[in-house]
C-alpha positions in Angstrom: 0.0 0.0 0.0 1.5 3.0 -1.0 0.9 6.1 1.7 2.6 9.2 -0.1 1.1 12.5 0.3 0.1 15.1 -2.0 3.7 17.0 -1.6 5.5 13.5 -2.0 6.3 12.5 1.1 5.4 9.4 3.5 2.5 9.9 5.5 3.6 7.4 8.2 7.7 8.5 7.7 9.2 9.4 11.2 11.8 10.9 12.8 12.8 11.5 16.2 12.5 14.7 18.2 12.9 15.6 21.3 9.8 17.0 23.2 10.4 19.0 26.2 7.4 19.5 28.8 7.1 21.8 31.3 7.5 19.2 34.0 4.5 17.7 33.6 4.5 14.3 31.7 2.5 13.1 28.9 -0.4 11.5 29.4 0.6 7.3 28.5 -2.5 7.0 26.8 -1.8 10.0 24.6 1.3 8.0 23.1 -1.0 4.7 22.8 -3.4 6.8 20.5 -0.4 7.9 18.6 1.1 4.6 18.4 4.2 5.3 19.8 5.1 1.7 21.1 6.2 2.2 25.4 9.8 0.8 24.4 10.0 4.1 22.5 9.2 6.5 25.5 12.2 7.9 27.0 11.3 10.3 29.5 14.1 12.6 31.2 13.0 14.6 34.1 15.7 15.8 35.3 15.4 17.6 32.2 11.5 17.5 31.6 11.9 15.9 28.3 11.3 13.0 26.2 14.4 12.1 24.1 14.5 10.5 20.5 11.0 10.3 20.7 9.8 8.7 16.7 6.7 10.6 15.9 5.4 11.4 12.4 4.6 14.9 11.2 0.9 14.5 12.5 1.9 13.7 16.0 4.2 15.9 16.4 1.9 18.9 15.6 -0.4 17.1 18.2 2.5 17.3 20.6 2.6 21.0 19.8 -0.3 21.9 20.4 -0.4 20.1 23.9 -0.3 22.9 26.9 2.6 21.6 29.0 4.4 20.8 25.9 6.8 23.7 25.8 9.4 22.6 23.1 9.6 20.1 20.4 13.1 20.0 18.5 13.2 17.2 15.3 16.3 15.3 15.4 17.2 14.7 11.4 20.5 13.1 10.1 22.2 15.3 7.6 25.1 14.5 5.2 25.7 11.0 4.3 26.1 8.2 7.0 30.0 6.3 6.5 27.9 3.1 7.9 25.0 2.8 5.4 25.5 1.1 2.1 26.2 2.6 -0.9 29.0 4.9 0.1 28.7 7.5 -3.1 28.4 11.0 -3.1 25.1 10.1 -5.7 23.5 8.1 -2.6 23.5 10.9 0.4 21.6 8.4 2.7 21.5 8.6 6.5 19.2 7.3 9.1 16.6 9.4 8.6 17.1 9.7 4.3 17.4 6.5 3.2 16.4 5.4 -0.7 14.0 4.9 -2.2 16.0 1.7 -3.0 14.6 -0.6 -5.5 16.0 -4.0 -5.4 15.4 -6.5 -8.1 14.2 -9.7 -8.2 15.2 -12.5 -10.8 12.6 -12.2 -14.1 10.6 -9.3 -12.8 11.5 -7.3 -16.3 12.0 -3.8 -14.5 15.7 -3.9 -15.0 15.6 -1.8 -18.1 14.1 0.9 -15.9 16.5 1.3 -13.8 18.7 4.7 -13.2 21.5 4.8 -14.6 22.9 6.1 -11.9 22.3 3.0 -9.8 24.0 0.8 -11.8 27.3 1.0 -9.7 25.9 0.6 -6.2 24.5 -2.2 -7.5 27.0 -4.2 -9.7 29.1 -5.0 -7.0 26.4 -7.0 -5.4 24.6 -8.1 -8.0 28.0 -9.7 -10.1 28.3 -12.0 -7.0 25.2 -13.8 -7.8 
């Protein structure tokens, strides 16, 4: 099922934020709406705040809106990850910007529609086959 929005995007993509209260916690059962599963919520009070929190867009304008919410800062890799494969300056990925990455399958008869750009990335693994 594909669940891209009207600008493109992922409508169930997340990242993590951190979402600081103003010492008052968030209601559990506000996060079991969300779906934010409890091995997810992190909650620092020394600090009032819930750390790498993954919420999509929609839940964290929900989070915003909140009165003892009084900050909500998105955590989003930037620049290319050394650890994620392909390492290529044409594939910036990271964490949080990964693909899309189409991966073949044996007699599917997409491979003439592939970028030509992905050839490389590719070859290496699929030569080994």
């Amino acid at each position: 099922m594909d669940q891209r929005t009207a600008a493109g995007g992922y409508s169930g993509k997340q990242y993590n934020y951190t979402v600081v209260t103003n010492g008052t916690p968030v209601n559990p059962d506000v996060f079991e709406d969300m779906g934010v599963a409890k091995d997810d919520i992190h909650y620092d009070a020394a600090n009032y705040a819930y750390v790498e929190l993954p919420l999509t867009a929609e839940n964290a304008r929900r989070m915003r809106s909140m009165g003892n919410v009084t900050a909500i800062i998105k955590r989003e890799g930037e620049g290319a990850d050394p650890d994620i494969f392909p390492q290529s300056e044409n594939y910036p990925w990271n964490v949080d910007n990964f693909g899309p990455l189409w991966i073949p399958s044996k007699g599917d008869g997409r491979s003439d529609r592939r970028e030509p750009a992905a050839v490389p990335a590719d070859h290496r693994n699929l030569r080994r086959e």
